[in-house]
C-alpha positions as CSV (number, residue, x, y, z in Angstrom):
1,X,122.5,131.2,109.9
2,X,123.5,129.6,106.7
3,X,120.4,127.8,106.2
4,X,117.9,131.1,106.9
5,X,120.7,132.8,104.3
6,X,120.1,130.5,101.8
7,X,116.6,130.5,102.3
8,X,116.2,134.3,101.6
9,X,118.5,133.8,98.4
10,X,116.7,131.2,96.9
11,X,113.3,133.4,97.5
12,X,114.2,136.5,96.6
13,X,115.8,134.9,93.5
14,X,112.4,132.6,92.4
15,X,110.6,136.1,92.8
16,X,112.6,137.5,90.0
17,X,112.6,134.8,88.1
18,X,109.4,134.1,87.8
19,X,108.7,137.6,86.4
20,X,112.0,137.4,84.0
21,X,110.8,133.4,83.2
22,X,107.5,131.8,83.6
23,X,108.9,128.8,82.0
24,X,110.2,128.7,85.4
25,X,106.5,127.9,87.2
26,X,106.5,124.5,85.2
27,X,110.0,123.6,87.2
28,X,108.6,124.8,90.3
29,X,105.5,122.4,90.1
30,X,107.4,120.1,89.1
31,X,109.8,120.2,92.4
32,X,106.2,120.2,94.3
33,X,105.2,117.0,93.2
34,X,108.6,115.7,94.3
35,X,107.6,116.5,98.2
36,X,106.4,113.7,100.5
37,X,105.8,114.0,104.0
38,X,103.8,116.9,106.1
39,X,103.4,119.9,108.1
40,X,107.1,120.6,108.9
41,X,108.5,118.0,108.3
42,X,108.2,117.6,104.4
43,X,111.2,116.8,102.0
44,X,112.0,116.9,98.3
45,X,112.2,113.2,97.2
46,X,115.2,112.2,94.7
47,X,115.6,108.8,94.0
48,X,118.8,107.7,92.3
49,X,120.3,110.2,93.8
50,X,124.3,109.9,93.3
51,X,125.4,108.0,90.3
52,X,128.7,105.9,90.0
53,X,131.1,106.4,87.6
54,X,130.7,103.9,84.5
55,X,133.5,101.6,85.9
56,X,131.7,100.9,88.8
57,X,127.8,99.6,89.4
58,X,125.9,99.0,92.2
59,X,125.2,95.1,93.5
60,X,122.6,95.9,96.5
61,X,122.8,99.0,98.7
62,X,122.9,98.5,102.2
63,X,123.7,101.4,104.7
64,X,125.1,104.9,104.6
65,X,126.7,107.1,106.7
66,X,127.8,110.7,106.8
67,X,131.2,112.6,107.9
68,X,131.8,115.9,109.4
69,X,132.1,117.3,106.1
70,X,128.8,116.4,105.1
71,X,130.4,113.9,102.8
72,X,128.1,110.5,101.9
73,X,129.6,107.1,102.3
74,X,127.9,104.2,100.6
75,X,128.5,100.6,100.8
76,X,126.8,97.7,99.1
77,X,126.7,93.9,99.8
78,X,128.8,93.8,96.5
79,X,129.5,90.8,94.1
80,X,131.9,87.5,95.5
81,X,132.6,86.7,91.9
82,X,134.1,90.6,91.8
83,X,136.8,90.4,94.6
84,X,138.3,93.6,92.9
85,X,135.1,96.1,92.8
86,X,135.2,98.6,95.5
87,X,132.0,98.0,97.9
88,X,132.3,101.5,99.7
89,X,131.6,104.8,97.8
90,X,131.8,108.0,98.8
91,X,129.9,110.9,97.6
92,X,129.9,115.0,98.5
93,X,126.5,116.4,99.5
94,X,126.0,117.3,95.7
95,X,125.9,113.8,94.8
96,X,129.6,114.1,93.2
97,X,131.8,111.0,93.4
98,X,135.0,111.1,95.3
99,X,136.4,108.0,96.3
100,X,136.1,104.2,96.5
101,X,137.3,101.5,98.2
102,X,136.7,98.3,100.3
103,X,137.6,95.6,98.2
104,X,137.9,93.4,101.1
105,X,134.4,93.2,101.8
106,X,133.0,92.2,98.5
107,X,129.9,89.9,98.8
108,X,129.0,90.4,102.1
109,X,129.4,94.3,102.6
110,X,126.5,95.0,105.5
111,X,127.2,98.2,107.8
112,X,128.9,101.2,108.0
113,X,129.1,104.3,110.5
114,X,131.5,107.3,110.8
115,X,132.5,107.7,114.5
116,X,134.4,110.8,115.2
117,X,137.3,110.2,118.2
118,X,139.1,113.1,119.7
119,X,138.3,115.4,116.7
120,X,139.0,112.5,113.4
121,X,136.4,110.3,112.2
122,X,137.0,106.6,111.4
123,X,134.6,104.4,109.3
124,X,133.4,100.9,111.4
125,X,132.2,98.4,108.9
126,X,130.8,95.0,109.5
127,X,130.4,91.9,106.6
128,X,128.1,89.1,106.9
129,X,127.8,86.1,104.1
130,X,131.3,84.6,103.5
131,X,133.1,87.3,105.1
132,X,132.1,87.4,108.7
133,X,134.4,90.6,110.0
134,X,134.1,94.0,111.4
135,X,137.2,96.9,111.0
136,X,138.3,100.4,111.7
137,X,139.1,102.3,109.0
138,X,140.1,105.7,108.4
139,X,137.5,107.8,106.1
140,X,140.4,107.2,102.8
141,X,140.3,103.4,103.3
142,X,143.3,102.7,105.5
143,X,142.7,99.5,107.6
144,X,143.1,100.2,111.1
145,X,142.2,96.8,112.4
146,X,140.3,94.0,111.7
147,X,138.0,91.7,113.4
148,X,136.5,88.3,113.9
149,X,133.9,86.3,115.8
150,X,134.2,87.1,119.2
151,X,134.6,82.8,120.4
152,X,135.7,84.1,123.7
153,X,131.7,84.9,123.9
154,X,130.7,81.5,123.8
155,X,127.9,81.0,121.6
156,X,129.6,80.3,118.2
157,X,131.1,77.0,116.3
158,X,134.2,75.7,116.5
159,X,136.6,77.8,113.5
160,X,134.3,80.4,112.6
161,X,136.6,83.2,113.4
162,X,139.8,81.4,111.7
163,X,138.3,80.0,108.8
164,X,134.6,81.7,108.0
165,X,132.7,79.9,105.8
166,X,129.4,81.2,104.0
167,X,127.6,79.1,106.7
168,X,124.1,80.8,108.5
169,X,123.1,79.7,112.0
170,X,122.6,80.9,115.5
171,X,126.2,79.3,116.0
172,X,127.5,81.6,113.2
173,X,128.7,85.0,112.9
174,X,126.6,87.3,110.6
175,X,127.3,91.1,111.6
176,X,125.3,93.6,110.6
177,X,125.6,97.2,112.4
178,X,127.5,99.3,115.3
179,X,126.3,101.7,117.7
180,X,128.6,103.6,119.8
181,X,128.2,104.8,123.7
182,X,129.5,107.4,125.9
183,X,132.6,106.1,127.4
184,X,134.0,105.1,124.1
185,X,132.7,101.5,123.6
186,X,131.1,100.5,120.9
187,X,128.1,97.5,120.5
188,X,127.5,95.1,117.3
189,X,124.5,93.8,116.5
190,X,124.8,89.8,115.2
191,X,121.9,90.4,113.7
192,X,121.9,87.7,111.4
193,X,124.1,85.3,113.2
194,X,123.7,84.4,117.0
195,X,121.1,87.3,117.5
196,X,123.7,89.1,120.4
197,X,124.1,92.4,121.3
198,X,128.3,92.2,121.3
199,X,129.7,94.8,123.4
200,X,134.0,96.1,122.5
201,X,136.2,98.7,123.7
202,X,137.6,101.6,121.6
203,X,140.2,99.2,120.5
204,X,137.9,96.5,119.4
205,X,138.4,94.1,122.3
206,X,135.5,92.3,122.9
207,X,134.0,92.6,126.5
208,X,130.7,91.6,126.8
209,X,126.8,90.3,125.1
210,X,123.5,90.7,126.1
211,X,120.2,89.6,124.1
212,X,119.9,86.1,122.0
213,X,117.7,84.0,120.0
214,X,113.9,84.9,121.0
215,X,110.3,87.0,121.0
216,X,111.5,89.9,122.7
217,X,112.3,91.7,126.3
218,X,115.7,91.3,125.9
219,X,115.9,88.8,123.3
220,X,115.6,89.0,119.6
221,X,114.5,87.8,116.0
222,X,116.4,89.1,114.2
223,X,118.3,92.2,115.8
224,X,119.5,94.2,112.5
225,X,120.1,97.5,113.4
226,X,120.9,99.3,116.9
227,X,121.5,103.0,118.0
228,X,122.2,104.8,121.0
229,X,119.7,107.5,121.6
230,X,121.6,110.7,123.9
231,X,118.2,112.5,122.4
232,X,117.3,115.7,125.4
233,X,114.5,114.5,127.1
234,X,115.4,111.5,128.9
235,X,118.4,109.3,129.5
236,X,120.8,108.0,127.1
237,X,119.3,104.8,126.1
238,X,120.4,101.5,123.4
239,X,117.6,101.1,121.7
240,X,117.6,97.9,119.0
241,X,115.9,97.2,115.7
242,X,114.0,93.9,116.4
243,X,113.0,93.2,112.7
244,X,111.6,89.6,112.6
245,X,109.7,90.6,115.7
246,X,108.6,94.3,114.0
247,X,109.8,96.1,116.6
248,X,112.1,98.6,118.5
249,X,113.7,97.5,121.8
250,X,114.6,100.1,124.9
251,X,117.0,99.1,126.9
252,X,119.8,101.2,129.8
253,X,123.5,101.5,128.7
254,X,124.2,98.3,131.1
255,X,121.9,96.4,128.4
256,X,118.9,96.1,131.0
257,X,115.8,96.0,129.0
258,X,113.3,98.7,129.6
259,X,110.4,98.6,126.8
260,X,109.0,97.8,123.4
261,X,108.0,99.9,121.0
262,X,105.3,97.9,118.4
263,X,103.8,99.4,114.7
264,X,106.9,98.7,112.8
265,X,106.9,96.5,109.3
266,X,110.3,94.8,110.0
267,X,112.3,97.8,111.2
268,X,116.1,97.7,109.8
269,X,118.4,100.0,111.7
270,X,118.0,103.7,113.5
271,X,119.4,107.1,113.2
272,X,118.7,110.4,115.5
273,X,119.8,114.2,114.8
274,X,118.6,116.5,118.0
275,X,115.2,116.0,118.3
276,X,114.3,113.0,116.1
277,X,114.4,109.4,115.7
278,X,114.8,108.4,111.9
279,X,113.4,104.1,111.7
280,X,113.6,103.0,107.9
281,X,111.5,99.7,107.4
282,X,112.2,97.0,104.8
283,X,108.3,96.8,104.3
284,X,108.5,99.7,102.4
285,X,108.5,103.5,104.4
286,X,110.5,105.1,106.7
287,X,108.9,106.7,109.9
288,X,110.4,109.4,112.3
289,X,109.7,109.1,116.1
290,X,109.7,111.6,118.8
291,X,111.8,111.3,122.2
292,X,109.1,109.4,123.3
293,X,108.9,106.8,120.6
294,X,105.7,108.2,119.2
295,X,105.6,108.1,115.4
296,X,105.3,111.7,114.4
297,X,105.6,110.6,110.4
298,X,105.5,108.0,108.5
299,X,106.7,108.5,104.0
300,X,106.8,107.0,101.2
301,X,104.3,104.1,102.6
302,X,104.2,101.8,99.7
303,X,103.3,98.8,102.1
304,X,99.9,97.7,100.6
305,X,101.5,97.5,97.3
306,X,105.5,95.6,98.8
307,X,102.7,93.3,100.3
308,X,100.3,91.9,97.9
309,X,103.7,91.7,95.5
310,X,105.3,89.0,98.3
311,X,101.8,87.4,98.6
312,X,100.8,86.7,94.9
313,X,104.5,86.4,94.0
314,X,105.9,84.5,97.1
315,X,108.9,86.3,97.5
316,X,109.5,90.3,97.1
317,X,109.8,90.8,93.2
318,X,109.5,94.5,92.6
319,X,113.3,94.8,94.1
320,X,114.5,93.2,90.7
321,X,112.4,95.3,88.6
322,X,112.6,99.1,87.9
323,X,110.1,100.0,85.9
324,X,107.6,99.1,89.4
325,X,109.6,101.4,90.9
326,X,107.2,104.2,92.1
327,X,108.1,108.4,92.7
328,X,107.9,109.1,96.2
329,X,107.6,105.7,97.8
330,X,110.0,103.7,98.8
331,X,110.6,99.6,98.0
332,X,112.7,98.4,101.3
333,X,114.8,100.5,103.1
334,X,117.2,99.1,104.8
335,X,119.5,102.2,106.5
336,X,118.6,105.3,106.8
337,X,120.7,108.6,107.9
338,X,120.1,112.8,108.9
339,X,123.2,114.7,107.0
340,X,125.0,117.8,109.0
341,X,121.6,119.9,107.5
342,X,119.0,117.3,108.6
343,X,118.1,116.0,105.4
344,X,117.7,112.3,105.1
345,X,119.5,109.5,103.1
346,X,118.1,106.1,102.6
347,X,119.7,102.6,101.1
348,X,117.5,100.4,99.7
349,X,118.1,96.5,99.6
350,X,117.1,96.5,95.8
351,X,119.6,94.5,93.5
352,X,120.4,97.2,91.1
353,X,121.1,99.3,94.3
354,X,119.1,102.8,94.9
355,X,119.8,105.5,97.1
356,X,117.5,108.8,97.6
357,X,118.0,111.8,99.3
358,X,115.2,113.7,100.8
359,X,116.3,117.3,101.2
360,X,114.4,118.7,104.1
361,X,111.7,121.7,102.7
């Protein structure tokens, strides 16, 4: 109701002021050529879209996250050499700054998700580089627990959860993102580290992996991002963002592997609301996907361009510089998430750090 209420205001009130102001028609184009996407699913692009205050600056967005207030959370990879800048941000949906915190997780800040539990939400965050941890906080920045590599699993060397070192390998633990299921569990992706699907209670005791180093059904290159789908139309399902192997992986809630799902331009992590799928892809768009896994949309495609920049340049230079930063198309998105109204936020991995809401038309 509020939405069709709002709706009605804002029209009945551009009617008026468009007689009262035509100064006002040059805004209103203006908004237009701010809209990407199609049909009915179109949004109103703004880049940069909450600022920090001057003490702070961003050092590489990496995944956001919303509350049940609607409220953004931020965090960036953040700076070693800056042990006391925050790396998590939070925003209201106006863009206005509220909070920071997360000192803790300077230089290797990777993923964040806001996981309500009988009625409160708590923040799950997971550092890769140096750091090599996962917690539960609560949404001020209270430490609830803290984490380390899971050795009773098996697959990783000798002191990497009692003395981490900025050390990369399949024997190494690099975490980058949560999903949670039904019962109250929660997975992990290692998706830089040992490639596992981990799999924890509610308390963060570790029970269980699937998945590891390889080209897919059931194993990985790369497995970033993760989600669980409880989408109508099927049955609950983990589905896992294979980005070295550009694609999406199906599988059951016991981790048996189901399908593939191909197209993708190194796929980073995965967000639903009630009907879709929401896939941002470090090559440079974002594309939403029906229940089925079909892509309905794909926006701000600037692949060609991402592309021929890594070919001629031999790594991805246009992150480092602004001024090739385009309206309406995106660089390399690296999380992606629907607010409480179905708009869409997206964190790029650019150094300077950019994140852009797209407010749903």
């Amino acid at each position: 109701m509020t939405q069709i209420f709002n709706r009605r205001s804002f029209l009945k009130t551009s009617a008026v002021a468009t007689v009262a102001c035509p100064a006002i028609m040059t805004s209103k184009r203006s908004t237009a050529q701010n809209v990407i996407g199609k049909g009915d699913l179109q949004f109103e692009c703004q880049h940069l879209y909450p600022q920090l205050p001057s003490q702070y600056s961003w050092q590489t967005t990496h995944n956001v996250a919303v509350d049940p207030d609607n409220n953004l959370y931020v965090i960036h990879e953040g700076e070693a050499s800056k042990p006391d800048h925050p790396s998590i941000f939070v925003f209201d949906s106006q863009g206005q700054f509220i909070r920071a915190f997360g000192e803790q997780f300077q230089g290797g800040g990777h993923g964040l998700e806001i996981h309500v539990e009988d009625g409160t939400p708590y923040l799950y965050v997971a550092a890769y580089q140096q750091v090599k941890t996962i917690a539960k906080m609560t949404v001020k920045g209270e430490l609830l627990w803290q984490k380390y590599a899971p050795m009773q699993s098996g697959h990783y060397a000798s002191g990497e959860a009692s003395n981490p070192q900025r050390v990369w390998g399949r024997n190494r633990f690099l975490p980058t993102n949560f999903a949670f299921l039904p019962n109250g569990n929660f997975l992990l992706a290692d998706g830089y580290g040992s490639y596992y699907i981990h799999r924890y209670d509610a308390d963060g005791n570790w029970l269980s992996c699937f998945g590891g180093s390889g080209q897919g059904r059931g194993s990985f290159n790369l497995p970033h991002g993760l989600w669980v789908d409880t989408r109508k139309g099927g049955d609950p399902e983990i589905v896992v963002a294979d980005r070295a192997n550009n694609t999406l992986q199906i599988f059951n809630l016991d981790g048996d592997y189901k399908k593939t799902v191909s197209g993708f331009g190194l796929p980073a992590n995965i967000d639903t609301n009630s009907d879709l799928m929401l896939v941002p892809e470090l090559v440079a768009r974002v594309s939403l996907l029906d229940r089925d896994h079909n892509t309905l949309l794909t926006i701000g495609d600037d692949r060609e361009r991402i592309l021929a920049d890594k070919k001629e340049s031999n790594g991805f230079t246009i992150r480092a510089d602004e001024t090739k930063w385009q309206q309406g198309k995106f660089v390399h998105p690296h999380d992606a998430c629907f607010d409480l109204e179905d708009n869409i936020y997206v964190a790029e991995w650019v150094s300077t750090g950019r994140i852009t809401k797209l407010t749903r038309v």
